[in-house]
N, C-alpha and C positions, 0 to 999 in steps of 0.2 A: 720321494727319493727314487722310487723307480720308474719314474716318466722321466726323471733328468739323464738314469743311463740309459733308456732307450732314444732322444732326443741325441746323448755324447755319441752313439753306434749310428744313428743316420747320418750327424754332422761329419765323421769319421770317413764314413763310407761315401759321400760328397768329396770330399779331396780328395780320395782315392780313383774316384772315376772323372773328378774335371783333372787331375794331375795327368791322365793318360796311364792309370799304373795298372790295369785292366793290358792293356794291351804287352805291358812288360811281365804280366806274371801268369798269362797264358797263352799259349802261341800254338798254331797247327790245333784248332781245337774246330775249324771248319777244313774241309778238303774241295778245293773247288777241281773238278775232275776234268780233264779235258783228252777226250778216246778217239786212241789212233783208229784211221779209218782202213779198214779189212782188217783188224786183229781185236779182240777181245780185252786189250792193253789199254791203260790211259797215263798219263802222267802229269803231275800238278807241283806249283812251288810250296816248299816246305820251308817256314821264319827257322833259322836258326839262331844261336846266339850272336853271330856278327853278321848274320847276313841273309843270305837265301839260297837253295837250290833245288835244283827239278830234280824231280824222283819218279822212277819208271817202277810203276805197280801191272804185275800180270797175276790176275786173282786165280786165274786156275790153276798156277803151281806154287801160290802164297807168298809170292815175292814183292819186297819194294827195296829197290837199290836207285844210286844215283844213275840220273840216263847217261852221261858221261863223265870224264874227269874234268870239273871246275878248272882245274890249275890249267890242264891242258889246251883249253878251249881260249883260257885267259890271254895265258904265253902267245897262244896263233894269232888273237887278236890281235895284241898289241903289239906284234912284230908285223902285221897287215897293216895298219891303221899308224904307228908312229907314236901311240899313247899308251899309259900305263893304265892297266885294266884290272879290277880289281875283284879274284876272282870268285870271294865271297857275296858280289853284287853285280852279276854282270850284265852290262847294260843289252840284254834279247827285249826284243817286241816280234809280235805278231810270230809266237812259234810254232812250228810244223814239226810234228816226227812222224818219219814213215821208219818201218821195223823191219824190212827186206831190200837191201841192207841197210842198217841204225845208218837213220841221215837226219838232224839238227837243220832246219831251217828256221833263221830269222833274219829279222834288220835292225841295224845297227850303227850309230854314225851314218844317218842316211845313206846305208848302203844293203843290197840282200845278201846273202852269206847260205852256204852250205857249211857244214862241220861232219865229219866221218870222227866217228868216236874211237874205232877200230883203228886207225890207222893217224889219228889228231889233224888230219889233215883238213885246211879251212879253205876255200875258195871264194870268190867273191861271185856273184851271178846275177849275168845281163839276164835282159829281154825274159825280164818275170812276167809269167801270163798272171793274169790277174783275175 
């Protein structure tokens, strides 16, 4: 009898990790770190419950807050671009933050982008050195 409930706790535990439910019921449980260069700072995406966002960690004075405002960065896109931007998932690759002053670099609809978090202002930017 008690090889059948250890036998029912492994079968159990098999659906639970081919179902994917491992991934629903612990999230942010790795920090992949990525450090600004000249600052002591790094900042990494954080699963939330709909979605994701970057979070700006400076360990010397025990902070993590968002690097900017999501909604804000959303709105500038998709008033750049013509598309509705969603802005618990927003479509950054290959990001850069530099912290003097907080400047947002990625690409995005095949295009490069600065974002000023200070001031929401988004640009679009030629002739990227590579």
């Amino acid at each position: 009898m008690k090889q059948d409930n250890i036998l029912t706790g492994y079968e159990r535990a098999m659906k639970l990790l081919q179902g994917g439910a491992c991934n629903t019921m612990t999230k942010n449980d790795v920090v992949h770190a990525n450090w600004i260069v000249d600052s002591h700072c790094f900042w990494y995406h954080r699963a939330t419950k709909n979605g994701k966002e970057l979070r700006l960690v400076d360990p010397q004075s025990a902070t993590n807050e968002p690097v900017f405002d999501h909604k804000a960065l959303a709105d500038a896109l998709s008033s750049a671009t013509k598309q509705i931007i969603d802005h618990q998932n927003l479509p950054l690759k290959d990001i850069t933050i530099s912290l003097a002053p907080l400047e947002v670099r990625f690409t995005g609809f095949d295009k490069h982008w600065g974002f000023k978090p200070d001031t929401a202002a988004l640009k679009e930017i030629e002739n990227v050195q590579q």
